[in-house]
C-alpha positions in Angstrom: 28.8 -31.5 53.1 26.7 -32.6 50.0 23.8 -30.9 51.9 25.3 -28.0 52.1 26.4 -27.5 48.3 22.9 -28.3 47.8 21.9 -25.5 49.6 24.5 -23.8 48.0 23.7 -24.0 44.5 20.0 -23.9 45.2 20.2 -19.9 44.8 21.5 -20.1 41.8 19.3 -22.9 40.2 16.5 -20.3 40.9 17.9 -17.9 39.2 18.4 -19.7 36.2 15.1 -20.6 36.3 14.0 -16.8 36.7 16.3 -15.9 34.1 14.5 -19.1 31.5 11.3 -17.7 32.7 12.0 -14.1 31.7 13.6 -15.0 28.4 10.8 -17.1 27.0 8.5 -14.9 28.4 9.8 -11.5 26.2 10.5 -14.2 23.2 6.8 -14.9 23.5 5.7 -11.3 23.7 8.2 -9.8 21.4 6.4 -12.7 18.9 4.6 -10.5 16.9 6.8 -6.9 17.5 8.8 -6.2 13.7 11.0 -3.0 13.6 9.9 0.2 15.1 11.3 4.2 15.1 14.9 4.6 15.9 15.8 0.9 14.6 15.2 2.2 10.9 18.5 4.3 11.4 20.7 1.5 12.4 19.0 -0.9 9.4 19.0 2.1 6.7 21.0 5.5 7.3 24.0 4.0 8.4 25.8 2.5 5.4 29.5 0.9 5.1 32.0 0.5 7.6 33.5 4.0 8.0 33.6 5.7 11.2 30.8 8.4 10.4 28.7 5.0 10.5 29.4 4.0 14.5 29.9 7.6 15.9 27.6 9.4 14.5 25.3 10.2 17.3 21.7 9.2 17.7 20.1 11.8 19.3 22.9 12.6 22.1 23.9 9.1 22.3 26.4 7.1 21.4 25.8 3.6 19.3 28.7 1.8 18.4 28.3 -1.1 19.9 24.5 -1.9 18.7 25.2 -0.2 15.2 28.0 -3.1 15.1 25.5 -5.7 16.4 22.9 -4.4 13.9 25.3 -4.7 10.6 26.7 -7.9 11.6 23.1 -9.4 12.2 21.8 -7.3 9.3 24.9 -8.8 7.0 24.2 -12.4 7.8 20.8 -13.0 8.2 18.7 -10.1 6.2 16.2 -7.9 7.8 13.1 -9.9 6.2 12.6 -10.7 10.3 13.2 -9.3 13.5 13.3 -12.2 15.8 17.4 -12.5 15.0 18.0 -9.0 17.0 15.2 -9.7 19.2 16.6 -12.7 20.3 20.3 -11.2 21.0 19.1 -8.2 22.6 16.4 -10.4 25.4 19.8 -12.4 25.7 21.9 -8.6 27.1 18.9 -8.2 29.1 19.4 -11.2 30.6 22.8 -10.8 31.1 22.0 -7.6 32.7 19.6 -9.3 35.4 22.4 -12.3 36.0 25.3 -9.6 36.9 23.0 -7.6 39.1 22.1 -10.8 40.9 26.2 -11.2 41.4 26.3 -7.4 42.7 23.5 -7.7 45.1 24.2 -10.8 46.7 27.4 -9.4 48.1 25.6 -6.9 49.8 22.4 -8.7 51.1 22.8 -12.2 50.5 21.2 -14.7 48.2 17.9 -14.6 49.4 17.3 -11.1 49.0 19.3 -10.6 45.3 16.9 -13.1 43.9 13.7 -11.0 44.6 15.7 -7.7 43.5 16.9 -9.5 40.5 13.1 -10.6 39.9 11.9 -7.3 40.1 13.8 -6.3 37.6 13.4 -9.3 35.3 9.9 -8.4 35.0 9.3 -4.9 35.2 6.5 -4.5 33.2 6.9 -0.7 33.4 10.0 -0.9 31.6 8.0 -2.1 28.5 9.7 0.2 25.8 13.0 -1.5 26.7 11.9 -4.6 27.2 9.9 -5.1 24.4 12.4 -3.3 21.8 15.5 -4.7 20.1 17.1 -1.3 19.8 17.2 -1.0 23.3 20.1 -3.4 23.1 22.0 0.0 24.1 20.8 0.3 27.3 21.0 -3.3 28.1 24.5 -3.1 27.3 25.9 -0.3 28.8 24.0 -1.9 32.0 25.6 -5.0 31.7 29.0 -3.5 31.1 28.6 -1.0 34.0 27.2 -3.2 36.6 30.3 -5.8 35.2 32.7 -2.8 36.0 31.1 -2.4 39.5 32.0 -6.4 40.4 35.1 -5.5 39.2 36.2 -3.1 41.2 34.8 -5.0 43.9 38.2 -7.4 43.8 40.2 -4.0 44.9 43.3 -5.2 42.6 45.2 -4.4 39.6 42.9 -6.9 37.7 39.6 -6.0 38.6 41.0 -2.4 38.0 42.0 -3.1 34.6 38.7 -5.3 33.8 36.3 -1.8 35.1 38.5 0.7 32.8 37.7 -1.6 30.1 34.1 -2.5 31.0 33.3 1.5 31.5 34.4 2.0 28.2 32.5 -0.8 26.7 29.5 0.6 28.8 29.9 3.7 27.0 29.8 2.4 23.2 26.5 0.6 23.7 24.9 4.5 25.2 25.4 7.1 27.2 23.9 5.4 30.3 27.0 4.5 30.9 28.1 8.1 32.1 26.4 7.3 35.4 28.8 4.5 36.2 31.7 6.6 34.8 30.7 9.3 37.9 30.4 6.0 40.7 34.2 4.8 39.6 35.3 8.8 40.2 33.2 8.2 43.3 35.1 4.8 44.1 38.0 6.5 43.2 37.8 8.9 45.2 36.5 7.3 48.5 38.7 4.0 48.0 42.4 5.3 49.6 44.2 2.3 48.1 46.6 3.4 45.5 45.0 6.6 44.7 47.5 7.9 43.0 46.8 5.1 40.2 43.6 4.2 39.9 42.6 7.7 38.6 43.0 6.2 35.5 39.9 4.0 36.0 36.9 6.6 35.5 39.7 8.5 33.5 39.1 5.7 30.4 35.4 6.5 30.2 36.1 10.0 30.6 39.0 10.1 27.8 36.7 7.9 25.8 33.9 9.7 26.1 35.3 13.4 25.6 37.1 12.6 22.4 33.9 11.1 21.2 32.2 14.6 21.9 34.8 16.7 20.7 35.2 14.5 17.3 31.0 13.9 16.7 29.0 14.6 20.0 28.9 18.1 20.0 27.2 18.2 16.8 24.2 15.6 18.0 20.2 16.8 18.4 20.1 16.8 22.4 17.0 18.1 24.6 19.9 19.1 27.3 19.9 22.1 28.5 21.0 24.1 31.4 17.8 26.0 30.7 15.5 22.5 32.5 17.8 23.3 35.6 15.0 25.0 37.8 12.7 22.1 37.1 15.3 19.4 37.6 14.8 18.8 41.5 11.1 18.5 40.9 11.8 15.9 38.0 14.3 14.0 40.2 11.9 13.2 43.1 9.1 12.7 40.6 11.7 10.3 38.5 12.4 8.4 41.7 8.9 8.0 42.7 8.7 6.5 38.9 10.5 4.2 39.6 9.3 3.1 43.1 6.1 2.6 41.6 7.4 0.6 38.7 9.2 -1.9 40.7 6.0 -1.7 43.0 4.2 -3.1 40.0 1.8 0.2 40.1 2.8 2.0 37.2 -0.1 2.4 35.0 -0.5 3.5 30.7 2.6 4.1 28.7 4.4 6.5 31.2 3.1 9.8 28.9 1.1 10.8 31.7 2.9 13.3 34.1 0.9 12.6 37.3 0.0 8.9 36.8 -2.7 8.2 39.7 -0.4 5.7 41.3 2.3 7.8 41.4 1.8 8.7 45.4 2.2 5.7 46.2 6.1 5.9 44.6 6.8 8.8 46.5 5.4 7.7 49.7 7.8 5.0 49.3 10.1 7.2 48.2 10.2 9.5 51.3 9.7 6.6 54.1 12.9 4.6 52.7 14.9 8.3 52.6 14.5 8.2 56.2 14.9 4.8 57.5 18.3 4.8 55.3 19.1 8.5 57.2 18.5 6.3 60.6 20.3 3.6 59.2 23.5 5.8 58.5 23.0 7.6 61.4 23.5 4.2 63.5 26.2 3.3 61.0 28.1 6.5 62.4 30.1 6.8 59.1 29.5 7.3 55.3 30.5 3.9 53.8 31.8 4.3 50.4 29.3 1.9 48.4 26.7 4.0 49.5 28.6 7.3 48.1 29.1 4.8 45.1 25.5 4.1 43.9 24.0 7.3 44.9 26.4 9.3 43.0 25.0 6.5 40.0 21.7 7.7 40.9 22.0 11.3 40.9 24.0 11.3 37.9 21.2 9.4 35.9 18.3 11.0 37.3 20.2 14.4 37.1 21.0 13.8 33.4 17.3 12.8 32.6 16.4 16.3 34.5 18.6 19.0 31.9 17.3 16.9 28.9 13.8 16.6 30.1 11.4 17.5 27.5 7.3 17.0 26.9 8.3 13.0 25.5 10.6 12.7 27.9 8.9 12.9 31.0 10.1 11.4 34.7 7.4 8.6 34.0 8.4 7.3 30.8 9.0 4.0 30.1 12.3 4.2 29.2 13.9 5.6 32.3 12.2 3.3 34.6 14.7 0.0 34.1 17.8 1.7 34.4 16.2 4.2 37.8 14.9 0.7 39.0 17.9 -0.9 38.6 20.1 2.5 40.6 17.6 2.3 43.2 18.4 -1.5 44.1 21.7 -0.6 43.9 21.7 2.0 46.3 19.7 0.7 48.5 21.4 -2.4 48.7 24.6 -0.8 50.4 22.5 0.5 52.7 21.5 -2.7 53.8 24.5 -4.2 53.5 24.6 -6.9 55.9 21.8 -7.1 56.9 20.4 -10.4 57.5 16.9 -10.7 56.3 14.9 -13.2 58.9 12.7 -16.1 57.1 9.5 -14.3 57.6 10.6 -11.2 56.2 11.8 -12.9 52.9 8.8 -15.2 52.7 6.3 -11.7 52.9 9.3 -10.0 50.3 8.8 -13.4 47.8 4.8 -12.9 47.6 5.0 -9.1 47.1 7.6 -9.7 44.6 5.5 -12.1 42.8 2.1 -10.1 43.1 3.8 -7.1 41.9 5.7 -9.3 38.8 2.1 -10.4 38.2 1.1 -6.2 37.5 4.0 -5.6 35.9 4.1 -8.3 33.0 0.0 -7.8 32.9 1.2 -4.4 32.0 3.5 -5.5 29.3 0.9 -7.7 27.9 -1.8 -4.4 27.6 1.4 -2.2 26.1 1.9 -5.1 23.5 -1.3 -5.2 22.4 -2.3 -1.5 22.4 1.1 -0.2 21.3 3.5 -2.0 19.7 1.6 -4.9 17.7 -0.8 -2.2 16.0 2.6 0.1 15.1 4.4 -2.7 13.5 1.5 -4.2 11.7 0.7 -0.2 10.6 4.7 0.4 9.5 4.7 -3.3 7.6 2.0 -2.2 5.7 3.7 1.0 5.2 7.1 -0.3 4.1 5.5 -2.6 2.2 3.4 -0.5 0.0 6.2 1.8 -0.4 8.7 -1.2 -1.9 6.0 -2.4 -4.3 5.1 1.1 -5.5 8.9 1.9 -5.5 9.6 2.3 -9.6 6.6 4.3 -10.1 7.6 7.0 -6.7 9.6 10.1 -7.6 13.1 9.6 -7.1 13.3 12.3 -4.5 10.5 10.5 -2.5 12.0 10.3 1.3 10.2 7.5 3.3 9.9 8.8 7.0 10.0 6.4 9.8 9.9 8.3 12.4 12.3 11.5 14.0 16.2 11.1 13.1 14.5 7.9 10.8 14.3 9.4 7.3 15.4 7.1 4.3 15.9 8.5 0.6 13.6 6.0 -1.9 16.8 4.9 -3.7 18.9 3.9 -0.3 15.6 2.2 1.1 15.2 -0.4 -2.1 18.4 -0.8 -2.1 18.6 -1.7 1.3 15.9 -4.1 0.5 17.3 -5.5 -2.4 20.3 -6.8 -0.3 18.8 -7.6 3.2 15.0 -8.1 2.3 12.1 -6.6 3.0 11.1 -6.0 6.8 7.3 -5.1 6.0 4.4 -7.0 4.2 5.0 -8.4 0.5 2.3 -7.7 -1.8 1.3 -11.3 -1.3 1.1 -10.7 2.2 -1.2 -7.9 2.3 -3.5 -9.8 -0.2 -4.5 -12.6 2.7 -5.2 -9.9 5.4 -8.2 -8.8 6.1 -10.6 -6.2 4.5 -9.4 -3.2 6.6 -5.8 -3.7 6.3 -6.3 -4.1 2.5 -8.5 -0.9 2.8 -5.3 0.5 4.6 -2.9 -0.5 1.8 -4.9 1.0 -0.9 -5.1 4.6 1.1 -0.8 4.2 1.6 -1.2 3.6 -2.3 -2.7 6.5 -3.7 -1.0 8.6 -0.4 2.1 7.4 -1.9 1.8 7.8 -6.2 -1.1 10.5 -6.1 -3.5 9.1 -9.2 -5.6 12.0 -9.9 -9.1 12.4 -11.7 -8.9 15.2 -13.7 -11.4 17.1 -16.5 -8.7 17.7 -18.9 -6.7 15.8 -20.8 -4.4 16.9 -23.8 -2.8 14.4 -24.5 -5.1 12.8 -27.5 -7.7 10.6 -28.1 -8.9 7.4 -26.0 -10.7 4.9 -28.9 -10.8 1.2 -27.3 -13.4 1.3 -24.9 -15.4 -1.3 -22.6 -18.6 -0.6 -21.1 -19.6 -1.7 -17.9 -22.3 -2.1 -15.6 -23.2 0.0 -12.4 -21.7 -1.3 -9.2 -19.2 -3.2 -11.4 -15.4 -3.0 -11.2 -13.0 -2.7 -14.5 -9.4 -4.5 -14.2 -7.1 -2.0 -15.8 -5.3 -3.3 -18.5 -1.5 -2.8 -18.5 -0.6 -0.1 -20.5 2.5 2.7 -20.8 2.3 6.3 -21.4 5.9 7.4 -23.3 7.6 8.9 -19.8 7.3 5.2 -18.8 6.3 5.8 -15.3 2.4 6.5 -15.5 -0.7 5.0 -17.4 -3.4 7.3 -18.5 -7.4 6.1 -18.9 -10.5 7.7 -19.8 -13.2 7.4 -17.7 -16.8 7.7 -19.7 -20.5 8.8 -17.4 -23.4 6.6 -19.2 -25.5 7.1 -16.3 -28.1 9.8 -15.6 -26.5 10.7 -12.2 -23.3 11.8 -11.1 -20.7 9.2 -10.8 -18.4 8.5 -8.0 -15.5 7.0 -8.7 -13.6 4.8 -6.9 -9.8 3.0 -7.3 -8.4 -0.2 -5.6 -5.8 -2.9 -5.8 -5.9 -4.8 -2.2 -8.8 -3.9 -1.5 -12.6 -4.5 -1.4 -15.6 -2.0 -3.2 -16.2 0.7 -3.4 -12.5 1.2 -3.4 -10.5 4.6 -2.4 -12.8 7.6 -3.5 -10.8 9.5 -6.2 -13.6 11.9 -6.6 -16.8 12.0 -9.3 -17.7 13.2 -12.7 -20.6 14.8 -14.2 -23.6 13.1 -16.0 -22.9 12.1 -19.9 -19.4 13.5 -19.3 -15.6 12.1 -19.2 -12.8 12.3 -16.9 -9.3 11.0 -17.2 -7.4 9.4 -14.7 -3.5 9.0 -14.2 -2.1 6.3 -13.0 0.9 5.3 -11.8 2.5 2.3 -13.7 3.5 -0.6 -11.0 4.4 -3.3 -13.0 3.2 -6.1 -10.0 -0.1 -7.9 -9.5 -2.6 -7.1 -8.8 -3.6 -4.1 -11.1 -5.2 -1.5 -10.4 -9.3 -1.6 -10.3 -11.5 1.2 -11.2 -15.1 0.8 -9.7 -18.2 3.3 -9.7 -21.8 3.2 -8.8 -22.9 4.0 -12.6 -23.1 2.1 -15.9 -19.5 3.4 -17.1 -16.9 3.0 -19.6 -12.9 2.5 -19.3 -10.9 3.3 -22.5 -7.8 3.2 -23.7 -5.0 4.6 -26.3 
């Protein structure tokens, strides 16, 4: 006996160590990932607690539940860092792979749900969810779907009751929980016990789901479109192959390419397993529901993904490829179901898995770097340049962040004022290196415009200070009366043109603002930030800087 709840128990040590494993593996990629695209709608366009706030769509989806998750955290702990949400959503992707585990072993045993459950635990395709806090949504309405599935696995009135509420839960973290809506109508329909009742089980989503339409829905930016329906069978097998060659650990680049060179493979797979599963029905001699289950989950997803299919959202994309990998276990699983896999079989299944885990998280590690490091160092700089030029920026100044990612100037500071800042402070950006301070000086004068200009009217410029060619001049703080600029005169002592240059992180020769003629003047306007450092003016003549 003490053997055998050894033996017992062993499955599940290994998955908590696969589960540990995954964990600090994303907490050790997602080190250096800040906030990126559609999280800047949840951190600044979504203010208070009124309802416009949670069900307002993003895009066509719903996010209640991570707009919730995103305040709460936001609330308590600032937005100075990520790691807070980063940390909560690798935990609901963990959640996701431990309930799949639960799923799948009911239908192929232990053995066998540990290598699906490890495929998915480090499906390095699925990088833009697995890498990204917002995808919290997805993670969620997985977990909550798959929990609904186990549910209605107990065929009572509690496990009834537990998948009405789960699909609805499912349903405020995305829309991805539509597809598990469609399997409980399936279930529903192909389950005779107490018909009559248990209507009401996909009926909660649907209810839930069709008032949120009516009310805000109907009025989201979608991609769907009946219009995508002749190309949606081509999409669908090219979606599935997707994701045979993701959980194959083939999947190549960030999924933008339509015909990834790998891709055969996926679809080779693709049509061999459609026909042993057609001879494994056929010697099944019946239909079992749990197969009618998962592949109306299937079809639903992929047929979704097919009518809102656009040129960035294409059957390879990284963002389809955990939940299809995920619907494709699941299907296939009932048609195994039952089937006992011999010891040689599994120990074959346990090296593949971990050769094609190996791909996969190599994958991640190539997307990290190329990807998602550069785009959060490039948007840190970005927000931060934009905070510490914020009193001299026009007040209509809109920062944008991305599609559906827009913030006003005044909602942005005071966002920042309340929560801190999620990009580079000034002191920050003064320790990086040359290029990024390069970088921060372009966003500068992107940002407050300084021009060099030939005319000036506004009077005369009397306290001067010469300098030498090659030499920089500190700008001395100074206000013109609108309070919001600074206004120098730029003298030509030289016998050449002079180019001028202007700084404040960075290195000579500075930003070129343009030149000015031999033995002549120019004036320049500057913005007034009232923050070290000042600005620097530098040229590659003997000049002077004066002043009011």
């Amino acid at each position: 006996m003490p053997g055998t709840r050894r033996q017992d128990a062993l499955p599940w040590i290994l998955l908590g160590l696969l589960l540990a494993g995954a964990g600090l593996l994303l907490l050790s990629l997602t080190a250096h990932i800040g906030f990126v695209t559609d999280e800047w709608n949840l951190l600044f366009l979504r203010p208070g607690w009124g309802p416009d706030s949670f069900l307002e769509p993003f895009h066509e989806h719903i996010i209640i539940a991570p707009t919730l998750i995103y305040k709460v955290l936001q609330g308590l702990l600032g937005m100075d860092s990520n790691r807070p949400f980063q940390v909560v959503a690798i935990t609901g992707f963990l959640a996701t792979g431990a309930l799949l585990f639960i799923w799948l072993r009911r239908r192929v045993g232990d053995w066998a749900a540990l290598l699906g459950t490890a495929l998915i635990l480090f499906l390095g395709a699925a990088f833009e969810d697995l890498l990204w806090a917002f995808q919290i949504g997805y993670f969620g309405s997985l977990a909550c779907g798959l929990g609904a599935l186990i549910a209605l696995d107990r065929d009572d009135r509690k496990g009834d009751l537990t998948a009405a509420i789960l699909l609805v839960a499912s349903l405020t973290f995305s829309s991805l929980g539509l597809p598990f809506v469609a399997g409980a109508a399936a279930e529903w329909l192909t389950n005779p016990r107490q018909r009559g009742r248990r209507w009401l089980i996909p009926a909660a989503g649907a209810a839930f789901y069709g008032l949120w339409w009516l009310g805000w829905g109907h009025s989201a930016e979608t991609t769907f479109s009946l219009a995508n329906l002749p190309h949606a069978p081509r999409f669908v097998f090219d979606a599935v192959a997707a994701g045979f060659t993701s959980l194959l650990g083939l999947a190549t680049g960030d999924g933008s390419e339509p015909d990834q060179p790998h891709l055969i493979w996926g679809k080779l797979a693709l049509v061999v397993l459609l026909a042993l599963s057609a001879w494994r029905l056929w010697r099944l001699r019946r239909l079992p529901s749990g197969v009618v289950v998962t592949a109306v989950i299937a079809l639903t997803f992929f047929g979704l993904s097919a009518l809102a299919q656009s040129d960035t959202r294409l059957p390879t994309s990284s963002r389809y490829q955990l939940p299809g990998a995920i619907f494709l276990l699941l299907f296939f699983a009932e048609i195994l179901r039952g089937v006992k896999l011999r010891i040689p079989v599994l120990a074959v299944a346990t090296i593949a898995v971990a050769i094609t885990s190996y791909m996969g998280v190599d994958l991640m590690r190539e997307q990290r770097d190329t990807r998602w490091v550069p785009a959060t160092a490039a948007t840190s700089l970005k927000i931060g340049m934009v905070e510490y030029a914020g009193p001299a920026l026009d007040p209509g100044f809109v920062l944008d962040l991305g599609p559906g990612s827009e913030v006003p100037l005044d909602r942005f500071l005071d966002q920042v004022e309340a929560s801190g800042l999620p990009g580079y402070s000034a002191d920050e950006v003064e320790g990086k290196d040359a290029v990024t301070r390069a970088t921060a000086d372009q966003y500068l004068v992107e940002l407050t415009a300084p021009q060099l200009v030939g005319v000036y009217p506004g009077g005369s410029f009397e306290r001067c200070v010469r300098h030498p060619a090659r030499s920089a001049a500190q700008v001395r703080p100074g206000r013109d009366p609108v309070g919001r600029t600074e206004t120098i005169e730029i003298r030509n002592h030289g016998n050449a043109v002079l180019n001028v240059g202007l700084s404040r992180f960075g290195d000579p020769p500075g930003y070129p603002l343009g030149s000015i003629r031999v033995r002549s003047m120019a004036w320049l306007e500057l913005p007034q930030i009232d923050s070290s450092p000042r600005w620097t003016v530098e040229a590659d003549g003997p000049f002077s800087v004066c002043y009011r």
